[in-house]
C-alpha positions, 0 to 999 in steps of 0.5 A: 397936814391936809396939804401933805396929805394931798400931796401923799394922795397925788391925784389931781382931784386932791391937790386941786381941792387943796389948792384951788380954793385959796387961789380964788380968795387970792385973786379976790383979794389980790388988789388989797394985798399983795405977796406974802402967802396969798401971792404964793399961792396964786402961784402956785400950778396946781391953785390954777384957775382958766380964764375960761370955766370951759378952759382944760387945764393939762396938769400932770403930777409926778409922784415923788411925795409917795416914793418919798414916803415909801423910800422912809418907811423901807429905810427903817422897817424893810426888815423886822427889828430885833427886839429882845429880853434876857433872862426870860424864854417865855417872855422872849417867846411872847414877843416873838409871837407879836412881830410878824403883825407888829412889823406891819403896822410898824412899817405902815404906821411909818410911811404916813408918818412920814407924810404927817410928821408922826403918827400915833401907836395904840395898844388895843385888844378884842378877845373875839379877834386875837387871843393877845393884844395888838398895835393899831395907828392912829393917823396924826390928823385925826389926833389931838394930843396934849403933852408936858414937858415934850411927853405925851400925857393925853390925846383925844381920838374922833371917827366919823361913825355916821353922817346925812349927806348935807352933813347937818348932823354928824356922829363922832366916836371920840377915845381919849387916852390919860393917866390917872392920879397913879400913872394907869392908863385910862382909856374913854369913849364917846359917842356925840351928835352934831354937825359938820362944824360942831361937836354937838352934844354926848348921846349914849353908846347904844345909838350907833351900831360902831360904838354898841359893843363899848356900852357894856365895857365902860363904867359910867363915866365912858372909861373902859373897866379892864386893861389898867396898867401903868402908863399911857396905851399910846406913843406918839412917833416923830418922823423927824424933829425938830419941829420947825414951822410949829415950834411957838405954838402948843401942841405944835412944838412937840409934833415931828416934822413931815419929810415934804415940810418945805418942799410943796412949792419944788413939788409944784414946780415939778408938775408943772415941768412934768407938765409941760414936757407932757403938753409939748408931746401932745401938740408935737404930734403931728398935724396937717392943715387944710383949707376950709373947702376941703372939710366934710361936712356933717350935715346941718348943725353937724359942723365939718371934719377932716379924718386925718387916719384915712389913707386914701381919699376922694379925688378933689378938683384942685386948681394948681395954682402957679406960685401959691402955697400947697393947699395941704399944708404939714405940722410939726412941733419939736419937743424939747426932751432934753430940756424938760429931762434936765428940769425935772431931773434937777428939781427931783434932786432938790427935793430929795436932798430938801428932805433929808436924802441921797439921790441914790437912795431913789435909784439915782445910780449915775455909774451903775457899778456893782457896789459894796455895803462901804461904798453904799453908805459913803454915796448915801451918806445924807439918806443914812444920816436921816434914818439915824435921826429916826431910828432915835425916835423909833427905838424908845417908842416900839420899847413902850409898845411892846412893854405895854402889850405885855402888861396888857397881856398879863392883865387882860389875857391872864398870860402867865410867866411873863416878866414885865420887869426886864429891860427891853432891847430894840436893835433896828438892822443895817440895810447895807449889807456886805457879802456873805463872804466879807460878813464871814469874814469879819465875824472871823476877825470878831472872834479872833480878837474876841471881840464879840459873843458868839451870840452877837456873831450868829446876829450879825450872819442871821439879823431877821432871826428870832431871839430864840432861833440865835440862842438854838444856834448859839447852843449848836455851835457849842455843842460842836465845839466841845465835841471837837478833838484837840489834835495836840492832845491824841496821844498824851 
C-alpha cells in the first residue's frame, strides 16, 4: 500500500522515499543474491542511485496513477446514485437529505479506494456539527480489519495525535469497531503512549486535547454509551476483487485489489521514457563551443564563463588560420520526438488496459467523430465491464450506510417516522448517455409497449433527480392525462 500510495502521491520525493532505500540493501547484498525481488528492484528508475552523491539525476514522472484513480472515481460517482425506499415519504425525504455530503465522501472515498484497493466507510455523528449523522472514510492503510467468512466482524482504526520530533514517543488514538454477543455495533476508544515502533501502554482520554471530548462519552471499558444499533457502523469497500497478491494470507484475502496492482514496473518504465525524451529536449538546446582563450575571466578563484545570451561581443585578435577548424564551433542534438512519443503512447496503453480500462476512457480518441451512447459503450467496452465489477461491490455497501445512518438517526437524533425496516434500493446511472431526443424516443417505444411505469420513464429522462421529485412528476403527468379529452367521445 505505501507503494501505491507513493505512486498516487507522484512526487519525486515519494517515489524516491519508496524506492531508493531498498535499491541500496540490493546493491549491498547483490553479490550474495541475485534476481528475484531485489534485482527488480535495483532496476527499478526511480530506486536509482548516482555513482556520484553530487550526480543530478533528471527523473521525470507522468501522473498516470492519479488520472487512473480519478478516471475510477467519476466512473462510478460522477453523478449521485439513486437511492430509494417505497412506502415511506418521510424516510425517502431523510435519505434525500444525506446525499448531497454523502455523494462527496462516496466519490472521494473512491478515488483512494481505488489506489489502496478499498477503503473504509463509517457512520459517525457529533451533534455540535450536524443535526444528523454522516459518513467519514477511513483510509485503508490506517485499518486493521479482521473478517469471518469474507465478512467484515471488526476493525481497529490508529491516528497519530501527537509526537516529539525524534518520535521516541508517539501518541496513538486507536477506535476499534465490533459487534456484541446480539449483533450491536460497539464502538471503543483509545489513547496510548509509545514510540514510533511501539504501541506502548493505554493513558486516559483526557491526556490529549484530540481524544478529551470522548472521555465523557465512553463507559468505563473505552466503549461509546449511545449510538447501539444492530450491525457494524463500518463497510469496508473492495475496489476490485479478487485479491490476487494476498490471496494466502489473512486478512489479505478478503481486501480488494488496487487498480496500479501490477502495473509499478510499466509505471516506472514510463518515467523513465518520459524522462529521457525530457533529457533529449535539455541537452538538444543548442550550444556553441569555444576555445579556452575565449572564456572570460571572473577574477581569482572565480573561474571563467562565456555569455551565450550577448549579441554583440568585443572584438578578439583571432589569427585566421589557413586550413584550421573555426575556432567558435556550434551544437546541436536531434531530438527523438516520434521516438519518445511512440514509447510513451505504448506504454500508457499497457497500463490502462493492465488496469482493467479502455484507452478511450482516457481521452485516447483516435477519429475524433462525434459519437453515440452505443458506440461509447461498444470502444469502452473493458472500462465498463470494469465499473460493472465495482458497481457489484459498491451497491451492498452505500445500502449498509444508509441503513446504518437511519438506526443511528432514530436512536441518536430521536428522529421520528422513519421506517428502518423497508428494503433499500441502490441504482447507480449510466454515464453514457444518448441524446435527449433518442431517450425521448426510447421512453416512447417503453410506453408503447407498456414496457415500463411511468415512474420508471420519468427516471430515465431525469436519472439526477430525487425520489420525490419523480413521484411529483409522476403525479403531474397524471393529472394531465386524465385531464386530457378523448376526441371519440365529444358528441356521444
Amino acid at each position: 500500500m505505501r507503494e501505491w500510495s507513493a505512486w498516487y502521491e507522484g512526487t519525486p520525493e515519494a517515489l524516491s522515499a519508496f524506492y531508493a532505500p531498498r535499491q541500496r540493501d540490493s546493491v549491498e547484498r547483490s553479490e550474495r543474491r541475485a534476481g528475484g525481488v531485489l534485482g527488480l528492484l535495483q532496476r527499478m528508475w526511480w530506486g536509482r542511485i548516482p555513482a556520484n552523491p553530487s550526480e543530478r539525476i533528471d527523473q521525470a514522472h507522468l501522473p498516470v496513477a492519479a488520472d487512473i484513480a480519478r478516471g475510477s472515481a467519476d466512473l462510478l460517482y460522477d453523478e449521485a446514485p439513486q437511492i430509494a425506499v417505497s412506502g415511506s415519504e418521510g424516510t425517502q425525504a431523510r435519505i434525500d437529505s444525506y446525499m448531497p455530503d454523502l455523494h462527496q465522501v462516496l466519490a472521494n472515498g473512491a478515488e483512494l479506494g481505488s489506489v489502496l484497493g478499498g477503503r473504509f466507510h463509517r457512520v459517525t455523528w457529533d451533534k455540535t456539527v450536524a443535526d444528523r449523522p454522516f459518513v467519514t472514510t477511513v483510509d485503508a492503510d490506517a485499518a486493521y480489519p479482521e473478517f469471518t467468512w469474507g465478512q467484515l466482524t471488526t476493525v481497529t482504526f490508529w491516528y497519530v495525535v501527537a509526537a516529539d520530533e525524534t518520535r521516541s514517543k508517539v501518541w496513538r488514538h486507536l477506535e476499534r469497531h465490533e459487534l456484541d454477543a446480539d449483533g450491536y455495533g460497539l464502538v471503543f476508544h483509545g489513547l496510548y503512549e509509545g514510540t514510533d515502533s511501539e504501541l506502548g501502554q493505554r493513558r486516559p482520554l483526557n491526556v490529549q486535547a484530540a481524544t478529551a471530548p470522548l472521555a465523557n462519552q465512553v463507559d468505563e471499558f473505552g466503549a461509546l454509551k449511545e449510538g447501539r444499533t444492530k450491525g457494524l457502523n463500518v463497510v469496508y469497500v473492495p475496489n476490485q476483487t479478487p485479491q490476487r497478491r494476498w490471496r494466502h494470507h489473512d486478512p489479505g484475502m478478503f481486501l480488494g485489489r488496487s487498480d496500479l496492482d501490477g502495473v509499478e514496473a510499466l509505471m516506472d518504465n514510463l518515467d523513465e521514457a518520459f524522462s529521457s525524451w525530457m533529457r533529449d529536449i535539455r541537452i538538444g538546446k543548442g550550444r556553441i563551443i569555444v576555445p579556452d582563450y575565449m572564456l572570460r575571466s571572473n577574477g581569482p578563484g572565480a573561474g571563467t564563463t562565456f555569455d551565450l545570451d550577448r549579441t554583440v561581443y568585443d572584438a578578439l585578435n583571432i589569427p585566421d588560420t589557413e586550413g584550421s577548424a573555426p575556432p567558435i564551433i556550434a551544437q546541436q542534438f536531434a531530438i527523438r520526438v516520434e521516438e519518445h512519443l511512440a514509447t510513451c503512447e505504448k506504454i500508457t496503453q499497457q497500463i490502462v488496459h493492465t488496469a482493467g480500462y479502455s484507452s478511450q476512457t482516457f481521452g485516447d480518441d483516435t477519429d475524433g467523430a462525434a459519437a453515440t451512447a452505443t458506440e461509447i459503450k461498444a470502444r469502452e467496452r473493458r472500462t465498463f465491464r470494469t465499473r460493472n465489477r465495482k458497481i457489484r461491490n459498491e451497491t451492498p455497501a452505500v445500502r449498509a450506510l444508509v441503513g446504518k445512518m437511519l438506526s443511528i438517526d432514530a436512536a441518536v437524533f430521536n428522529t421520528g417516522g422513519l421506517d428502518l425496516t423497508a428494503p433499500i434500493s441502490v441504482e447507480f446511472p449510466d454515464t453514457a448517455e444518448d441524446s435527449p431526443l433518442a431517450m425521448a424516443q426510447t421512453a416512447q417505444t417503453l410506453y408503447t409497449a407498456r414496457a415500463a411505469s411511468t415512474a420508471t420513464l420519468v427516471r430515465m429522462q431525469h436519472p439526477d433527480w430525487t425520489g420525490q421529485q419523480v413521484q411529483e412528476e409522476v403525479r403531474l403527468i397524471l393529472a394531465e392525462q386524465r385531464s386530457v379529452v378523448d376526441p371519440f367521445t365529444i358528441g356521444s
